[in-house]
C-alpha positions as a Markdown table, in Angstrom:
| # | Residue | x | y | z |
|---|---|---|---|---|
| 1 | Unk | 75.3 | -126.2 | -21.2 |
| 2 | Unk | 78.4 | -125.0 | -21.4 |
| 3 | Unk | 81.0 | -125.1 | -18.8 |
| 4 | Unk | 80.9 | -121.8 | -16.6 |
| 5 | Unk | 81.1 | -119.9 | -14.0 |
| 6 | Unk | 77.5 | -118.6 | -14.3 |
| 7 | Unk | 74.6 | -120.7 | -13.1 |
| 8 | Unk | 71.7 | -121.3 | -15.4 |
| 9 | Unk | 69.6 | -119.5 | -12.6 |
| 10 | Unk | 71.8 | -117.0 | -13.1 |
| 11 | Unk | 72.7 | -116.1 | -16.4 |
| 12 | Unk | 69.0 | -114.2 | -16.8 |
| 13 | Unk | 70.1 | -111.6 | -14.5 |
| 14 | Unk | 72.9 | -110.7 | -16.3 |
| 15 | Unk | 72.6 | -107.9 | -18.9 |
| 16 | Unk | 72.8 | -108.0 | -22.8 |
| 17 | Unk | 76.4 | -106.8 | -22.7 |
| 18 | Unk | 77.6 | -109.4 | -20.3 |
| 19 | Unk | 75.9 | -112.1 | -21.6 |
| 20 | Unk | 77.3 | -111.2 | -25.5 |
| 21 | Unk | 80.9 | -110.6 | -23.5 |
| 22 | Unk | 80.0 | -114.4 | -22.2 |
| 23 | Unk | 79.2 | -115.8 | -25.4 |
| 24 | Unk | 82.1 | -113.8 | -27.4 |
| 25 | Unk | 84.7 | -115.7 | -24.6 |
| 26 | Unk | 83.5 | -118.7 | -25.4 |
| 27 | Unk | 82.0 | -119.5 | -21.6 |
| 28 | Unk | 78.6 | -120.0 | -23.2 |
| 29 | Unk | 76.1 | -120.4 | -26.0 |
| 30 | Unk | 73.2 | -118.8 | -27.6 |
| 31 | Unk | 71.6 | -122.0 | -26.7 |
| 32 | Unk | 72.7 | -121.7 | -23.3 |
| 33 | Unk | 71.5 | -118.5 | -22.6 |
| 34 | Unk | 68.0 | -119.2 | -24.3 |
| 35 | Unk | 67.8 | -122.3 | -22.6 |
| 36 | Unk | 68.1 | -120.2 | -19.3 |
| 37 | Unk | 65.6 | -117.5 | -20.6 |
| 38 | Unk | 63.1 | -120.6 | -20.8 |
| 39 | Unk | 63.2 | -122.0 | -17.8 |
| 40 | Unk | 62.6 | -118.9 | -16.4 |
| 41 | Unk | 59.7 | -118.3 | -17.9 |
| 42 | Unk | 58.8 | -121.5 | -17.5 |
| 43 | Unk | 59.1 | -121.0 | -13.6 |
| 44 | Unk | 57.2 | -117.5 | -13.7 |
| 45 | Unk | 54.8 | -117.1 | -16.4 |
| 46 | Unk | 51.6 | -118.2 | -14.9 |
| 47 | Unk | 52.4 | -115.5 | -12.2 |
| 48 | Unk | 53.6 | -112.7 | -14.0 |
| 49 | Unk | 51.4 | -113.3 | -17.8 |
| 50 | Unk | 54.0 | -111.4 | -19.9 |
| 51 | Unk | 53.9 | -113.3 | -23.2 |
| 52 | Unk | 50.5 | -113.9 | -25.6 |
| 53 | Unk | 52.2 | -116.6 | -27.6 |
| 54 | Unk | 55.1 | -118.4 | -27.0 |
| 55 | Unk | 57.4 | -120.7 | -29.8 |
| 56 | Unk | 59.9 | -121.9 | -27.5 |
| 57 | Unk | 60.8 | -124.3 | -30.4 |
| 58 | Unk | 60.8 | -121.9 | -32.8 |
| 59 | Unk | 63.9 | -119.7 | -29.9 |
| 60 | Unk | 65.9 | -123.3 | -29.6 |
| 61 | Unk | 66.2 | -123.3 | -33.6 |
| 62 | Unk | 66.9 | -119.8 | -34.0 |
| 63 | Unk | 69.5 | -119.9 | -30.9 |
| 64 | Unk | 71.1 | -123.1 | -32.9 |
| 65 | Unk | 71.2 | -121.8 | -35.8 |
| 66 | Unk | 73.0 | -118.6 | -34.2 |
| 67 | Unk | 75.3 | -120.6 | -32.1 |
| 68 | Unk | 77.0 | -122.6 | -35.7 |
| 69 | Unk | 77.4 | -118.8 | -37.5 |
């Protein structure tokens, strides 16, 4: 992850403008932030049963393959 102010825990509650303002600066990656998107789900998805499929593979390439545009 990249260095930050933001906590992994963290950067999930932060909206889609902050976390593109985040990413624009430099202070993190896509990679970072979908890293942090998965553990969260991780954490809560046999509680809350949100998503029917999930490719968490298929979110680390995309969010590499974003993060070297």
């Amino acid at each position: 992850m990249t260095t930050t102010s933001i906590s992994t825990s963290e950067i999930y509650k932060q909206d889609v403008t902050e976390l593109a303002a985040l990413i624009a600066g430099g202070e993190l990656t896509p990679s970072d932030v979908t890293e942090a998107f998965i553990q969260r789900s991780e954490a809560v998805e046999g509680r809350v049963k949100a998503f029917t499929t999930i490719d968490f593979d298929s979110a680390r390439a995309q969010a590499e393959e974003i993060g070297r545009a």
